[in-house]
Each structure stands twice: as structure tokens, then as C-alpha cells.
N, C-alpha and C positions, 0 to 999 in steps of 0.2 A: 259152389253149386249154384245153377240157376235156374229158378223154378218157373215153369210155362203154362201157358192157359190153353185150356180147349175154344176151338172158335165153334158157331154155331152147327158145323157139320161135322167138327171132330177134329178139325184143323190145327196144327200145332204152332203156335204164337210163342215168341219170345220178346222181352223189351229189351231195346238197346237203345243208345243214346247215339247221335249220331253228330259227330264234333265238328263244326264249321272251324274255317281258317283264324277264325278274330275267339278262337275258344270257346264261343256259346252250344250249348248240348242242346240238342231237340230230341226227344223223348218219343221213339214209335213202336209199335209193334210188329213184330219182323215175323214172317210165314219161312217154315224150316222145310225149305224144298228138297229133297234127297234124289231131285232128277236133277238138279241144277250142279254143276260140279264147282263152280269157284265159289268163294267169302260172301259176296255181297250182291245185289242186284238191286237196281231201281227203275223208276220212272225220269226221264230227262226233267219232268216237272219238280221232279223229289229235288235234287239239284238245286235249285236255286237260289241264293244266299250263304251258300255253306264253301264257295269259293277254294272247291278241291283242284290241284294241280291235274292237267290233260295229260295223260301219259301216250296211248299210242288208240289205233282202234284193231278190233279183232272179228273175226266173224265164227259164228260159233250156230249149232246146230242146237234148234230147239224142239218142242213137242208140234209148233206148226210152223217147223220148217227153218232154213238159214236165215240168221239174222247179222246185221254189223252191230258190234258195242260198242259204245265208247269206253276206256278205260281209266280211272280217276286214282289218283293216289288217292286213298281214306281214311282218314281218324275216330274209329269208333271205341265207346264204351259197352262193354257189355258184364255185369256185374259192378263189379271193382275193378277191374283189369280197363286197360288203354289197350288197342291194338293198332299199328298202321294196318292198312291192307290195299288188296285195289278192289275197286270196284267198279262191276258191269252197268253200265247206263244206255237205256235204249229205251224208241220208244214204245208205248204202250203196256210197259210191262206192267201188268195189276195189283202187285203188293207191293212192297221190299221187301227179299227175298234173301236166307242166309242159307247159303246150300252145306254141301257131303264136307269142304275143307272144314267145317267145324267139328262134324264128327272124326280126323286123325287125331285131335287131340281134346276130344271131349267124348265121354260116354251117354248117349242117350237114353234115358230109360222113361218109357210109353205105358202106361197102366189106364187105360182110360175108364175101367169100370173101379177103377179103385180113385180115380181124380189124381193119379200122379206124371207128372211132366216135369223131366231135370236134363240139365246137360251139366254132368260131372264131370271137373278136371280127372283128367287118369295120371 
């Protein structure tokens, strides 16, 4: 199970650890976008030093409109668990962003007046 913070308007925060090529983890807080449909989402800046393999680009529709991705094979941590995944890289994106793929194989459960935020394996 992994437990989530509220951000200042209600927002739903997760940390993960985000693995560079040469194995070092960097530690962020991830926004759980449930419009966003793939694993992972960044800023081209977020990038930098974490020397992920270019896999292809995509163009994907968002809330203001078509955008091109770039597509990155990814190594993140998120509890205890390793994942590969790919991830969407484009720019201007404002958080890093873990979308709906995490919920097929995780349960979210939201209690905001009771302070609870989990994403449970099922």
C-alpha cells in the first residue's frame, strides 16, 4: 500500500522515486491525473540527467488540445516495487504526472475528510 498526501487544494500527491540510468533515485512528488491515460508524464526539464532511452514520439490529445510526446523507456520506484514503464515527456507540462494505468492494477481509495490517500495493490 502506498500512502498520499493532499496538496494545498485537495490534490492528490504520490512520491516515487524516479531512477536514472547510472542507478541514482530522485525522490518527487507525483500529481495522480485520472484525465491523463498513460504511467507517467513529465516536463522535458524533469529529464535531465536521468539518461532514459528515446523510444519513439506520439501525439496525444490533451485538456488544451494536441500535443507531440516524447516517449522515454523509464525506471521508477514507487513504494518497494521497481517498474519499467515509458514515459510521456513534453514540454510545459506543470507537475509529473502518474495517470489511470496505475489504477488497472492498483485500488485507490480518496477520504479526504477523514485524511486518507492509498493506492492498494489488488
Amino acid at each position: 500500500m502506498i500512502q498520499g498526501t493532499f496538496g494545498d487544494e485537495d490534490e492528490l500527491f504520490f512520491e516515487i522515486a524516479l531512477i536514472a540510468d547510472n542507478g541514482l533515485e530522485l525522490p518527487v512528488d507525483a500529481l495522480l491525473d485520472t484525465g491523463f491515460s498513460g504511467w507517467l508524464a513529465m516536463d522535458i526539464q524533469d529529464l535531465e540527467g536521468l539518461d532514459w532511452t528515446y523510444i519513439r514520439r506520439q501525439k496525444m490529445r490533451t485538456a488544451k488540445g494536441e500535443f507531440n510526446f516524447d516517449i522515454y523507456a523509464a525506471k521508477i520506484r514507487i513504494y518497494e516495487q521497481e517498474f519499467d514503464i515509458p514515459v510521456h515527456v513534453g514540454d510545459g507540462v506543470p507537475e509529473i504526472l502518474i495517470g489511470r494505468q496505475w489504477l488497472k492494477n492498483r485500488r485507490l481509495v480518496v477520504d479526504i475528510s477523514a485524511g486518507i490517500l492509498t493506492l492498494e495493490a489488488i
